[in-house]
C-alpha distance (Angstrom), angle and dihedral (degrees) to the residues before:
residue distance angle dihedral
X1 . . .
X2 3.61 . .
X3 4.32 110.5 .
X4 3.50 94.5 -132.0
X5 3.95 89.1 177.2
X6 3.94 87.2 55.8
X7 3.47 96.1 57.7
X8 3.68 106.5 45.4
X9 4.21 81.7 55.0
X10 3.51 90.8 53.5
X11 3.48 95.1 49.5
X12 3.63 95.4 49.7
X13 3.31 92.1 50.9
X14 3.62 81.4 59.6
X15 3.62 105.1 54.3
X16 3.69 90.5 50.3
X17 3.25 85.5 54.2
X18 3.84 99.9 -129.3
X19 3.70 129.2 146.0
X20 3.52 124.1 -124.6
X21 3.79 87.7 -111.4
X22 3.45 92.6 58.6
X23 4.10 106.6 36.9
X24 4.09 76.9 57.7
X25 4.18 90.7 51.2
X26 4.12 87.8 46.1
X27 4.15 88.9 48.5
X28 3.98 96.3 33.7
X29 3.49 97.9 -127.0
X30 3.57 132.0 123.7
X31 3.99 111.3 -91.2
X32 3.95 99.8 -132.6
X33 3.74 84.6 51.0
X34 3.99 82.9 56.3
X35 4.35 97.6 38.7
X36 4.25 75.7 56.1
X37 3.94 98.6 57.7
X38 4.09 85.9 36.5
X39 3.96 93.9 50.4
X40 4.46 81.5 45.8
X41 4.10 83.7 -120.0
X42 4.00 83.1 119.7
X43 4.11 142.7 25.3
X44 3.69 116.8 -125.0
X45 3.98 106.6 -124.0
X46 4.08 117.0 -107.7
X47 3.33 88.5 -115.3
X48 3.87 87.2 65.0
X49 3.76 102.1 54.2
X50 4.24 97.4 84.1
X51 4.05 88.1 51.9
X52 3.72 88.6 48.7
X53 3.85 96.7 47.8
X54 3.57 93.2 46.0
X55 3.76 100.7 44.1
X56 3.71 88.7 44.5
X57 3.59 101.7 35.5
X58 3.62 100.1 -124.8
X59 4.15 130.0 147.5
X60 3.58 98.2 -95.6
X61 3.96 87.8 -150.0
X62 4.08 85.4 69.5
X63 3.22 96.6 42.7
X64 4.07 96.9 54.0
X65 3.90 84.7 47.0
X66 3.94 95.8 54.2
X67 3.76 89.3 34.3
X68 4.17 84.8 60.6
X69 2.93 96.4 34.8
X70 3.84 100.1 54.9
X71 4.21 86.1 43.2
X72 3.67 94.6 57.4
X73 4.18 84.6 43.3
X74 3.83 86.6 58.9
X75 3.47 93.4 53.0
X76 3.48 97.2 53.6
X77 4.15 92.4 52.6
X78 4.05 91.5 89.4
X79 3.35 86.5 44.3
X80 4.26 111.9 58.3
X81 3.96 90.6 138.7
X82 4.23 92.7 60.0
X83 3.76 100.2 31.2
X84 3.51 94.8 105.0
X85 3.64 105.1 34.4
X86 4.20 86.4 45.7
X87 3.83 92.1 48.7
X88 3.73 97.7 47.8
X89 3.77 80.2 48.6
X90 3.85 91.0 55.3
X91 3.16 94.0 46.2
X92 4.26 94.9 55.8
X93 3.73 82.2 56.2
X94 4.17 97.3 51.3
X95 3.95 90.2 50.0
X96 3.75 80.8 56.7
X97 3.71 100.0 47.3
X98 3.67 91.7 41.9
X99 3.86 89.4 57.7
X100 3.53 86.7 51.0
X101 3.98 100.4 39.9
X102 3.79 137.8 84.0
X103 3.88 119.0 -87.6
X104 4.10 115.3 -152.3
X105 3.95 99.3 -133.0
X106 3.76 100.0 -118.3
X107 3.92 92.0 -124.7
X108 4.53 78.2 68.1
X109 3.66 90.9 38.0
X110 3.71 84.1 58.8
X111 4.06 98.7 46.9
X112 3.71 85.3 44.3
X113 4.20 88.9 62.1
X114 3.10 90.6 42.9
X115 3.52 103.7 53.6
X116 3.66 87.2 48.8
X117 3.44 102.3 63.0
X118 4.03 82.7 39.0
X119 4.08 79.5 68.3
X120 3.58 98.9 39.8
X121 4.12 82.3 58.1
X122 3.73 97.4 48.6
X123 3.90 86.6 51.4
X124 3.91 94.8 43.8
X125 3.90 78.7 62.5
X126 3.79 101.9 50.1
X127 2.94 139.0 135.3
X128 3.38 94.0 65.7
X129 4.00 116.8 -163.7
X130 3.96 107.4 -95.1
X131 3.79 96.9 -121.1
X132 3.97 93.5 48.9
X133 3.89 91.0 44.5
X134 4.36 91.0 48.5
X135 3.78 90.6 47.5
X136 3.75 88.8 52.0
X137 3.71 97.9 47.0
X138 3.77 88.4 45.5
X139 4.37 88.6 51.4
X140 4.02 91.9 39.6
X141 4.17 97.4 44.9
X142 3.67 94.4 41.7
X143 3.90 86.9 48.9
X144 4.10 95.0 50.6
X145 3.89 82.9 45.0
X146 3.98 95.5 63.6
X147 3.57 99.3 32.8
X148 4.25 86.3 48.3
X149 3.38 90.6 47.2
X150 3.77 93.8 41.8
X151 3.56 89.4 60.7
X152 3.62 92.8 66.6
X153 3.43 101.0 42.4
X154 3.68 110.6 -86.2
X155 3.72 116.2 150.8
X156 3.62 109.5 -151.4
X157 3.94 116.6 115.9
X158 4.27 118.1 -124.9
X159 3.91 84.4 -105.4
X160 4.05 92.4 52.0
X161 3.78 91.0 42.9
X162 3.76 91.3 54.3
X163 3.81 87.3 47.9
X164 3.79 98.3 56.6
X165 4.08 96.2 33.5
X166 3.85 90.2 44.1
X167 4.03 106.1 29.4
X168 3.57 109.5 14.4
X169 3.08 97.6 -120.7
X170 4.19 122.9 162.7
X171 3.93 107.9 -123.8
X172 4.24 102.1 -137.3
X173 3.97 105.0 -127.9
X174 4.14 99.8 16.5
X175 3.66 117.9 101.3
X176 3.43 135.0 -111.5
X177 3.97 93.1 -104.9
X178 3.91 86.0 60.9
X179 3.17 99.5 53.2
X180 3.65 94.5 42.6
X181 3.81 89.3 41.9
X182 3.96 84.9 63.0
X183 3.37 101.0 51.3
X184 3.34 99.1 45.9
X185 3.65 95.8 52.0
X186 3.45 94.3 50.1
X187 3.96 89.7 53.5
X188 3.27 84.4 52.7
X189 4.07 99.4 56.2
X190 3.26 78.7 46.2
X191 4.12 101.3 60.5
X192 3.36 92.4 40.2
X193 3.52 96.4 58.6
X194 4.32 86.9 48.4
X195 3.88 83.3 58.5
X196 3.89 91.3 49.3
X197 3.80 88.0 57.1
X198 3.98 99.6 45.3
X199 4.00 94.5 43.1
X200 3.44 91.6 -114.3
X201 3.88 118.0 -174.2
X202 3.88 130.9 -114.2
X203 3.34 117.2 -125.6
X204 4.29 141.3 133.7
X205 3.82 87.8 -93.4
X206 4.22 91.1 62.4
X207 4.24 94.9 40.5
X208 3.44 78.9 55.7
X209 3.75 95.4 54.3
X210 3.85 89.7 49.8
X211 3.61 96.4 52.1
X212 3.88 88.5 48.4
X213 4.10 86.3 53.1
X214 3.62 89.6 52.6
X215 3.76 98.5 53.7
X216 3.95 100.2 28.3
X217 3.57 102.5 137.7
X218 3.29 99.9 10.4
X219 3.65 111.1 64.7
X220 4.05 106.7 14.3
X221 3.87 89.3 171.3
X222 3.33 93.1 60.7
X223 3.60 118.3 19.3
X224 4.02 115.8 122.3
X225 4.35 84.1 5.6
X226 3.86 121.7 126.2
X227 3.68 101.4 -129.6
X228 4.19 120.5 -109.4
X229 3.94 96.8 -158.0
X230 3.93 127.9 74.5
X231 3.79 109.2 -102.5
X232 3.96 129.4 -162.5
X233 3.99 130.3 -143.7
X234 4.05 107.0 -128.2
X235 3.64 111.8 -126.5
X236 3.41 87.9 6.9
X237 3.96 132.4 111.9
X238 4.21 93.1 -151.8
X239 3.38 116.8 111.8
X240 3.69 107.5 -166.8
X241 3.51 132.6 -150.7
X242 4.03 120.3 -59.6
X243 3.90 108.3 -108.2
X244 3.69 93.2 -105.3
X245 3.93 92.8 64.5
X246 3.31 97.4 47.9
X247 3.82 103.5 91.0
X248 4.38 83.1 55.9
X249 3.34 89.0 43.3
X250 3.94 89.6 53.6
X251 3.50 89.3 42.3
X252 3.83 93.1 55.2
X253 3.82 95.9 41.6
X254 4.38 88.8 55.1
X255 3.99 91.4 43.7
X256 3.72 83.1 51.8
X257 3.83 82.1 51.7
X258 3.81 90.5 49.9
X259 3.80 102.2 49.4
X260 4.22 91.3 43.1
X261 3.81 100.1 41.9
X262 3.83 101.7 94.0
X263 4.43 95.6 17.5
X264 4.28 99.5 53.6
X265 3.69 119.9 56.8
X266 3.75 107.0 -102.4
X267 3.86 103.1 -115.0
X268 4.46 89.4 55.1
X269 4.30 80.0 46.4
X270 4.19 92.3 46.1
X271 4.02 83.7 40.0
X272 4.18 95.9 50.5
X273 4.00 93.2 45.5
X274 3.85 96.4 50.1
X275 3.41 80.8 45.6
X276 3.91 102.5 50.2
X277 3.81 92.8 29.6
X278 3.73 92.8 59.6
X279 3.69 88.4 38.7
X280 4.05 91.9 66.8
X281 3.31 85.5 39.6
X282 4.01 88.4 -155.8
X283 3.60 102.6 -167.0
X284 4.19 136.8 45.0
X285 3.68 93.8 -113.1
X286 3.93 145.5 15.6
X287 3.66 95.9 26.6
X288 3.92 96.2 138.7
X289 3.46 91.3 45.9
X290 3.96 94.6 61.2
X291 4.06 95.9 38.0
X292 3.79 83.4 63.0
X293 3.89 86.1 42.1
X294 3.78 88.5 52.4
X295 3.57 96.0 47.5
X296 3.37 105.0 53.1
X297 3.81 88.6 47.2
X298 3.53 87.6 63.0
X299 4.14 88.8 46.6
X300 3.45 86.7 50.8
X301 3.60 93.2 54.5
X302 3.22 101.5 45.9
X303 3.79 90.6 51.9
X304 3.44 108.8 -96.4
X305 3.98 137.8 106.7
X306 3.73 132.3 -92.1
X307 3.93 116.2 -74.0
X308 4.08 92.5 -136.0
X309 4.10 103.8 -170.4
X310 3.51 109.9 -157.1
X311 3.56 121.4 -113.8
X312 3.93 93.3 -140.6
X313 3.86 117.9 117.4
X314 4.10 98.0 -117.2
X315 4.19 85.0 53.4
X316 4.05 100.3 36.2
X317 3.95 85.9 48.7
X318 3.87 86.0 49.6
X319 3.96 86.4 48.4
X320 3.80 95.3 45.7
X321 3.83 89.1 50.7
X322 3.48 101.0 44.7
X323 4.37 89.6 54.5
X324 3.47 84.6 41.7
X325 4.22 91.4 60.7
X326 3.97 84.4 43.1
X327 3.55 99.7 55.3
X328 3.75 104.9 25.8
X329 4.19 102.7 33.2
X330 4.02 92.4 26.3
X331 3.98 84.1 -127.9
X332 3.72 106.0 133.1
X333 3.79 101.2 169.8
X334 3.78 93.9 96.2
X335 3.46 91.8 53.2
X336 3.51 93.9 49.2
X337 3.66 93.6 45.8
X338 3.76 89.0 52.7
X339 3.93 85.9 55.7
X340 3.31 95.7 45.7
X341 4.03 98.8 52.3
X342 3.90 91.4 43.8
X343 4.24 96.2 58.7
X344 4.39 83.0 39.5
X345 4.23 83.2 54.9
X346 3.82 94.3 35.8
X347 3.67 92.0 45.2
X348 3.89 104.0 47.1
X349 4.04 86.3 52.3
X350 3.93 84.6 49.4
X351 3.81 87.8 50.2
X352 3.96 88.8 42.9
X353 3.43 94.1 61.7
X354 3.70 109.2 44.7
């Protein structure tokens, strides 16, 4: 059977005009491992496919489809007599699951192309000179820190924010909380991109760690501490979990993580764990403030740019009502959308500026 998965590697390989050698270097892998999945002799692990699309600028949707299809192919090779009987048999079963599954609206399917070839042009451009890529960091984190914080209620302006994150500086008439809210936000941006860079690992142990960041020196009690009363959403009709189903619920919400990390395109995944993480609302305070943190960790890693939400009333009420449709109606393609649009904006000002 012809590896129709092989081929379209090797000849993307080709039009970037790599060697073997050095597609192998770029994905850290050993290069007669790669000559084997190129020559069809060997499938490249799931696990594989984002490095691949990203390295070789492919649609990652594609490449999970050839990548599935040419596994299910290579089962079937031991088996000529059943192939057709098995694979109209499949097939039964997939009109099934389809009726069952989620559909991407095409309007998302759309954003989500574009926003990958918006990544495959900030990459084209790297690597960016070190001074020009701190001074951006610096504007962009300080940015996501008022608008996060604005969300919330925090009362410091972008300029004051960038006084007490950046200089120190003591803000006459703001409280302590503010300022402390501020500077621990910003540490946090700043940890979370550290974990982007050493491959570090999702899991209940590291939202934890966030949450603490946020409320370090403000609340010792509880900072990085699952709650252990009930809590209620003002102005919203969500009741989340009781305390006592929390850890399950966290446990369910990162398994979730687990099975969807490589198969959904990262900005629906970043999207659907801010949502569901906020949604269990796991500890007494600071919750929204570390969903966002979690989801842009997850952009991040994935390659893309921080989804800042504005703090201003016309975009928090858009927030508010797009978790609200989530949680309440189960409809999570406004929220997504929402997602979606804010990395596209964040993005093509990244990409204007480099």
């Amino acid at each position: 059977m012809t590896n129709k998965f092989a081929h379209i590697i090797k000849e993307a390989r080709i039009a970037q005009k790599m060697l073997v050698r050095e597609l192998a270097q770029a994905l850290e892998m050993d290069a007669s491992l790669l000559s084997r999945i190129e020559s069809g002799e060997r499938l490249a692990t799931e696990e594989l496919l984002p490095k691949l699309a990203e390295v070789l600028r492919m649609d990652m949707n594609l490449l999970q489809k050839e990548w599935l299809t040419a596994k299910v192919l290579r089962q079937l090779e031991g088996y000529p007599q059943y192939a057709e009987e098995v694979l109209s048999m499949v097939m039964e079963r997939v009109e099934v699951y389809a009726a069952n599954g989620e559909t991407v609206p095409a309007e998302l399917e759309t954003s989500l192309h574009a926003l990958d070839e918006l990544k495959a042009a900030v990459k084209a451009k790297q690597p960016l000179d070190e001074t020009q890529l701190t001074r951006l960091r610096d504007f962009f984190h300080t940015r996501y820190t008022y608008h996060s914080n604005k969300i919330e209620g925090n009362t410091l302006t972008l300029q004051e924010t960038s006084l007490v994150v950046s200089k120190g500086i003591t803000i006459a008439g703001k409280s302590v909380r503010e300022h402390l809210e501020a500077v621990n936000h910003h540490e946090a941006v700043e940890y979370i991109e550290s974990m982007v860079q050493n491959g570090t690992r999702i899991t209940e142990r590291l939202i934890k760690e966030l949450h603490y960041l946020i409320l370090k020196g403000i609340d010792k009690h509880w900072a990085g501490t699952y709650r252990n009363v009930e809590v209620r959403i003002s102005g919203s009709e969500h009741v989340p979990p009781q305390h006592f189903d929390v850890p399950m619920e966290m446990e369910k919400m990162l398994a979730y993580y687990q099975e969807n990390r490589v198969r959904m395109h990262p900005v629906l995944l970043a999207a659907d764990m801010h949502l569901m993480l906020v949604g269990i609302h796991p500890f007494m305070d600071g919750n929204g403030r570390t969903s966002r943190l979690l989801m842009n960790l997850i952009l991040m890693q994935g390659g893309y740019y921080i989804a800042n939400i504005k703090g201003d009333l016309t975009d928090r009420l858009e927030y508010y009502q797009a978790l609200e449709e989530a949680h309440v109606r189960g409809n999570t393609t406004p929220f997504r959308k929402l997602v979606a649009s804010t990395v596209m904006q964040n993005m093509e000002e990244y990409l204007s500026l480099i």
